[in-house]
N, C-alpha and C positions, 0 to 999 in steps of 0.2 A: 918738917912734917912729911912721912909716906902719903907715896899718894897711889888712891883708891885705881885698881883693876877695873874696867868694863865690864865686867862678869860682877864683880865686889858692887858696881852703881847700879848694875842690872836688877842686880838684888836686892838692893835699898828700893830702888824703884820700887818692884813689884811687891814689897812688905809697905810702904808707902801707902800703892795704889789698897792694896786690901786695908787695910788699918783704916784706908778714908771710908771703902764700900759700908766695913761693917759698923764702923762709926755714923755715918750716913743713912745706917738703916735703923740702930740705936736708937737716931733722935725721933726718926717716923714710929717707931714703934711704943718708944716713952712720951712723948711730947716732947723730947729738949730741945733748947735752943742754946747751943754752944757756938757762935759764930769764930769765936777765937782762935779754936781748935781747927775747925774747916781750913780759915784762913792760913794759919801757919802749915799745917797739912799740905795746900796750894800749894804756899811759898816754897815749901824744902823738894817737891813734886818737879815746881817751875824749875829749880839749883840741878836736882840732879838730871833732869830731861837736858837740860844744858849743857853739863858737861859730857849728857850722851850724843850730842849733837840733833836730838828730836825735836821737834813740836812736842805740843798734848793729840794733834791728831795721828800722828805718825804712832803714838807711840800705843795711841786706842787700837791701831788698827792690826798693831803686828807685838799683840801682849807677849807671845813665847818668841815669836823671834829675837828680842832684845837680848834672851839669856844667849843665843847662838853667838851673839857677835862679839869679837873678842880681839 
């Protein structure tokens, strides 16, 4: 199996992070309650921060610099 570029995680990451925001704002704005989705969401958030070497707060704290690092 290839394996994913830092730039290539960078990017999952950050369609990741969005897909939860506007997901997140969905269910405020509907009323849903999708826990599933949040959860797995997490889950693949927690896989790739991982193999970026981040935290979730490292990775709050420096959103565009993740795409810089390569």
């Amino acid at each position: 199996m290839p394996e994913l570029s830092r730039i290539e995680l960078a990017l999952i990451h950050d369609a990741l992070e969005s897909a939860q925001a506007e997901f997140e704002q969905l269910m405020l704005d509907e009323e849903w309650f999708v826990s599933d989705v949040v959860d797995l969401q997490e889950s693949a958030l927690e896989i790739v921060r991982g193999h970026l070497g981040l935290t979730k707060e490292e990775a709050d704290e420096d959103e565009q610099g993740i795409l810089e690092l390569d």
